[in-house]
C-alpha positions as CSV (number, residue, x, y, z in Angstrom):
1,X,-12.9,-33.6,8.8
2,X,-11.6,-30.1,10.3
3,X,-9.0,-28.6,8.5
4,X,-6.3,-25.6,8.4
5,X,-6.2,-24.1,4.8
6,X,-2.4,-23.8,3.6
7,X,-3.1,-21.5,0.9
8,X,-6.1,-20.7,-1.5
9,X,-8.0,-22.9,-2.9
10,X,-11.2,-21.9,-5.1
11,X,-14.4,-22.7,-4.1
12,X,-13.6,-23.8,-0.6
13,X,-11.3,-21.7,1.2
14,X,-9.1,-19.1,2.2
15,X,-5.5,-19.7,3.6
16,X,-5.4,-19.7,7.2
17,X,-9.4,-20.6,7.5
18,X,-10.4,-23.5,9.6
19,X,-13.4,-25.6,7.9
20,X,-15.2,-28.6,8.1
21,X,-15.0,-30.4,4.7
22,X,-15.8,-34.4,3.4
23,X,-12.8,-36.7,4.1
24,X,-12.1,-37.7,1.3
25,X,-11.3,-34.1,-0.3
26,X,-9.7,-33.3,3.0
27,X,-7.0,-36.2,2.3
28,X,-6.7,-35.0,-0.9
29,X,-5.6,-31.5,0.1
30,X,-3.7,-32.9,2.7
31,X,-1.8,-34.5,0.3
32,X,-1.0,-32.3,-2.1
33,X,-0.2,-29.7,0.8
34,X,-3.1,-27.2,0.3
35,X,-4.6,-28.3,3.7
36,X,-3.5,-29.6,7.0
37,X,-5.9,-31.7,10.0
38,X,-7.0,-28.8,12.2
39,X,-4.9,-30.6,15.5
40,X,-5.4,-28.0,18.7
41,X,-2.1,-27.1,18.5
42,X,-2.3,-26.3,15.1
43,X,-5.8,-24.1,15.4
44,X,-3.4,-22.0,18.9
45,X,-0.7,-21.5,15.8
46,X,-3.1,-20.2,13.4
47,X,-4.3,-17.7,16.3
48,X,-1.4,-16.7,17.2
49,X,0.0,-16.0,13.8
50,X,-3.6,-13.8,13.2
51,X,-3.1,-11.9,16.1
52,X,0.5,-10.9,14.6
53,X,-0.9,-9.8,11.9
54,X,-3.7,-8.1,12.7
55,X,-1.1,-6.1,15.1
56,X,1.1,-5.8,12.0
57,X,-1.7,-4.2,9.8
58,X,-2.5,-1.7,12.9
59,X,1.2,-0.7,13.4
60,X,1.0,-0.2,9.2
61,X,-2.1,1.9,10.1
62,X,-0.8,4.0,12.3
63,X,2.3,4.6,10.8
64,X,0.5,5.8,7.3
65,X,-1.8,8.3,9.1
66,X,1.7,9.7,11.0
67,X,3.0,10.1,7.5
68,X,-0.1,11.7,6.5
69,X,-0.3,14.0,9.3
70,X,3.3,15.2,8.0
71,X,2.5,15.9,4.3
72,X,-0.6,17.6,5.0
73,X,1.0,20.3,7.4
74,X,0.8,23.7,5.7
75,X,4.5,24.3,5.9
76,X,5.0,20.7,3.5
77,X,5.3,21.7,0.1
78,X,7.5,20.1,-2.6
79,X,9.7,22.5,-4.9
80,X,10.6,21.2,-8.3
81,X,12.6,23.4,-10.4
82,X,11.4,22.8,-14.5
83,X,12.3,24.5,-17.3
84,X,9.7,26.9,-18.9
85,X,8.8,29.4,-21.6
86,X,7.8,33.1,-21.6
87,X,3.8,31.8,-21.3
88,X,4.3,30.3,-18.3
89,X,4.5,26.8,-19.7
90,X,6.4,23.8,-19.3
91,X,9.2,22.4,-22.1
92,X,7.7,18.9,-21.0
93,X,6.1,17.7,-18.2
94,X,6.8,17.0,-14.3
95,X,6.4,13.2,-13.8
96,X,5.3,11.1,-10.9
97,X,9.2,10.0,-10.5
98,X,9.9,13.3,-10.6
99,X,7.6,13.9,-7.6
100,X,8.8,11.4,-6.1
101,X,12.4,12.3,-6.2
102,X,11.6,15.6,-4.7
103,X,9.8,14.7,-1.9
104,X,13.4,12.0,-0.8
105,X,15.5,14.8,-1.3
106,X,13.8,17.5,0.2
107,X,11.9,15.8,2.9
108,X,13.6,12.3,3.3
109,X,10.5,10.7,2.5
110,X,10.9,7.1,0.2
111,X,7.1,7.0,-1.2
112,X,7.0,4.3,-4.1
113,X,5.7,6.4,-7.3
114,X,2.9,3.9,-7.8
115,X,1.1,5.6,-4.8
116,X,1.0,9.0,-6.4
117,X,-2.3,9.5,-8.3
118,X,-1.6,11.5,-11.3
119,X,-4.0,11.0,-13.8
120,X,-1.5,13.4,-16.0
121,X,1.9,14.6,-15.9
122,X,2.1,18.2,-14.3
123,X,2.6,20.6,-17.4
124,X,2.2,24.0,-15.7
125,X,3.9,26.4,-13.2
126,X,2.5,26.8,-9.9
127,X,1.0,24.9,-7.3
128,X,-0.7,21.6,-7.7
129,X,-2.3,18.8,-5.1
130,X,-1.5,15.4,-5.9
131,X,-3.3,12.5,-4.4
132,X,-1.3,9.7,-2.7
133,X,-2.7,6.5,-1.5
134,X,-0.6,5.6,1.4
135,X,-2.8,2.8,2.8
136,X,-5.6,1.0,1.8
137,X,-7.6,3.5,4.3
138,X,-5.4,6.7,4.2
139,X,-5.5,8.8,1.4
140,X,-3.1,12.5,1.4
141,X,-3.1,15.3,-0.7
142,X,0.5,16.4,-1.1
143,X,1.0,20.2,-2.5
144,X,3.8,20.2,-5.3
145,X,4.9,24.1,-6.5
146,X,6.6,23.9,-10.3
147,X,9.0,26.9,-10.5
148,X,11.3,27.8,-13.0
């Protein structure tokens, strides 16, 4: 029996697939909701809503390498004002939130901190590149200058 997968189930499919499975484990997930019968106007459905997203992942795509375009520009540079000693270094350390906070106020940017990839907390003056992972596929390098 053909059948739509509703959602994930180990072993035998992903949600969304269409497979060919015995009958009597294709009542059962039919039953429990896990599975529907793969009807023609159910398989056009399951088309149409892949072609959504598959249009929805390319808009995200796009719109990622845009941003990334943006923060790799010379010009792009985020200031963060810290508090330091006569050595040059830092009474703490410049965090990913702080980062993060920066780049809203200075550039209107709302970048979760999660994508920021510091190993370590920034604990000197100057500049530094900082890796952010804006998409599965796009990766920027975002230059952050700690001044006093």
């Amino acid at each position: 029996m053909k059948v739509i997968f509703l959602e994930d189930v180990k072993g035998r499919g992903k949600k969304g697939e269409i497979k060919e499975i015995p009958d009597g484990y294709a009542n059962f997930l039919i039953k429990s909701k896990k599975a529907s019968l793969a009807s023609n106007s159910a398989m056009s459905a399951v088309k149409g809503q892949k072609k959504a997203q598959d249009r929805e992942a390319a808009e995200e795509l796009a719109a990622a390498q845009q941003l990334k375009t943006k923060l790799e520009d010379d010009k792009t540079v985020v200031e963060i004002h810290a508090k330091a000693g006569a050595d040059g270094r830092l009474f703490g350390a410049v965090s990913s939130k702080q980062v993060v906070e920066a780049m809203q106020a200075q550039f209107g940017l709302k970048i979760d901190k999660r994508k920021l990839d510091m190993k370590q907390p920034i604990r000197s003056m100057g500049y530094t590149n900082v890796s952010l992972k804006l998409h599965h596929e796009v990766d920027a390098n975002v230059r952050v200058h700690v001044v006093e």
